[in-house]
N, C-alpha and C positions, 0 to 999 in steps of 0.2 A: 485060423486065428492064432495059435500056437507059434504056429510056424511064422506068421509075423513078429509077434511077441520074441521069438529067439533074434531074429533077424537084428530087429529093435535093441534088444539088448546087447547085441554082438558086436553092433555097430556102438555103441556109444559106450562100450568099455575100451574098444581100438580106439575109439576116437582119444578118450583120456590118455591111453600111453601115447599118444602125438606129442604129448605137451614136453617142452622139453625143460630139463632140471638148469637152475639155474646159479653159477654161484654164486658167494658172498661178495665178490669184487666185478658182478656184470654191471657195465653200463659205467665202469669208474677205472681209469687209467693212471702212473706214476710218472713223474719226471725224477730222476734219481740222478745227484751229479756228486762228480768223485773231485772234488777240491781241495788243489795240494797243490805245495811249494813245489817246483821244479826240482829232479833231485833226490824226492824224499816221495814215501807213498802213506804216511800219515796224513788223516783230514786236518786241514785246517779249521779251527773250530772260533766260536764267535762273529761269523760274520752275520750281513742282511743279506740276501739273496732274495731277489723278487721278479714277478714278472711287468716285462713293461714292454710299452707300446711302440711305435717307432720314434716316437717321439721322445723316450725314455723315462716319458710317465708312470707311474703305477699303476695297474690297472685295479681295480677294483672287484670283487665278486659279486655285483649289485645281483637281488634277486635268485641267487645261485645259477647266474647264466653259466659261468666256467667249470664250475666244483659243486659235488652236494654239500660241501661242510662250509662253513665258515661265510656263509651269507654275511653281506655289505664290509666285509674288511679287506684289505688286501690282500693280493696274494702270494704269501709270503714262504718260501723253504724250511721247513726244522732238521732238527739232526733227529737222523733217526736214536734210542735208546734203548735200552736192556730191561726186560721185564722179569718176574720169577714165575715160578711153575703156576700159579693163581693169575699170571699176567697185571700184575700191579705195577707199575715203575719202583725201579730200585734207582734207591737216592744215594748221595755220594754219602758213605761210610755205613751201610747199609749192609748186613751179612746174612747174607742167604746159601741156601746150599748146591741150586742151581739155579742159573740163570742161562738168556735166551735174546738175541734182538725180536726187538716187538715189530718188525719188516725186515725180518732174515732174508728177503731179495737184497734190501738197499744194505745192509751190512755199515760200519760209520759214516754214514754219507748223511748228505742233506736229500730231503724229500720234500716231493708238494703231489697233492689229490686232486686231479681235474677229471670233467666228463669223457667219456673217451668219443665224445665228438667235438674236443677243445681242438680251438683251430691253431695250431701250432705252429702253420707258416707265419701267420700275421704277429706274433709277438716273438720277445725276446729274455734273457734272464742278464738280468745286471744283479755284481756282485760288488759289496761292500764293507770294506773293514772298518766298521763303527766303533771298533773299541780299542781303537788309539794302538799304543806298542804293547800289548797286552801280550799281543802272541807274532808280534813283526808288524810292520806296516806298510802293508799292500796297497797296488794302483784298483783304482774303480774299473771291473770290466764288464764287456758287453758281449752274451753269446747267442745270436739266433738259434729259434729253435724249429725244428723239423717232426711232421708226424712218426718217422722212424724212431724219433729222440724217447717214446712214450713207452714205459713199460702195461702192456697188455699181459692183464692174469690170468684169464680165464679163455679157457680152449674154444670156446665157440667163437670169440673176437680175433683172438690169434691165429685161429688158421685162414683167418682172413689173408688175403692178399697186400703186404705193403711194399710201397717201393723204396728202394734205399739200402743203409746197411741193415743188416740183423738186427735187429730189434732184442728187448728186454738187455741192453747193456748200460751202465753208465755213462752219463757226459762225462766224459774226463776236462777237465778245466784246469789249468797250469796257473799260477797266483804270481805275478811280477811284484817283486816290490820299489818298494817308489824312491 
């Protein structure tokens, strides 16, 4: 009976180190795109950048089928920003004694949060400069997007097999103006 009893226990302590640790970014992937003036390697900042359909609709996050965040709104790019050692957003004229980007991958770029089962052939990202000559005035563009396009963070998803280029780099996108 002992001898079972160790067996028993033996077995379902191995079993629990099976489980595998999981990180804070499993199951969620990045689109990060480097948008600039031809020329220049500063981001262009101010625009709308979103995903749309082929139709060059917007799609929508209905239900969080694409993204965990931001159920029923569109899905929309931000620029990434700078946080401080607390990670709080630092505001313009705001003095701190260190700061950090709050997605030190995307560096000043624009970002979006999808599931990393977002199906990336079937859509696209249209770019728009909404805010008139504020910062030049750029043509609307339209870039398909690819599974390779998707920054994967976590080492279990990554060493997945994908086809394409190298992965976790930025879209680089060139801005024409009109």
């Amino acid at each position: 009976m002992r001898y079972l009893l160790f067996l028993f226990l033996l077995l379902s302590f191995s079993a629990k180190a099976q489980i595998p640790v999981h990180c804070g970014y499993d199951f969620n992937s990045y689109f990060v795109l480097n948008v600039h003036e031809s020329g220049k390697i500063e981001s262009v900042h101010g625009l709308k950048i979103s995903i749309v359909n082929a139709l060059g609709i917007e799609i929508v996050n209905a239900k969080n089928e694409f993204s965990w965040v931001d159920s029923e709104k569109p899905m929309l790019f931000t620029s990434n920003y700078k946080v401080d050692d607390n990670g709080k957003k630092i505001t313009a004229g705001s003095k701190v004694s260190k700061e950090r980007w709050n997605f030190p991958f995307a560096k000043d770029h624009y970002l979006l949060s999808v599931k990393s089962t977002f199906p990336a052939d079937d859509f696209s990202v249209k770019i728009e400069d909404v805010d008139g000559d504020l910062n030049g005035s750029f043509k609307t563009q339209f870039v398909k997007l690819a599974p390779y396009n998707m920054y994967v963070l976590c080492s279990s998803k990554a060493r997945e097999v994908q086809f394409g280029p190298k992965g976790n780099r930025p879209i680089d996108i060139v801005l024409e103006r009109k």
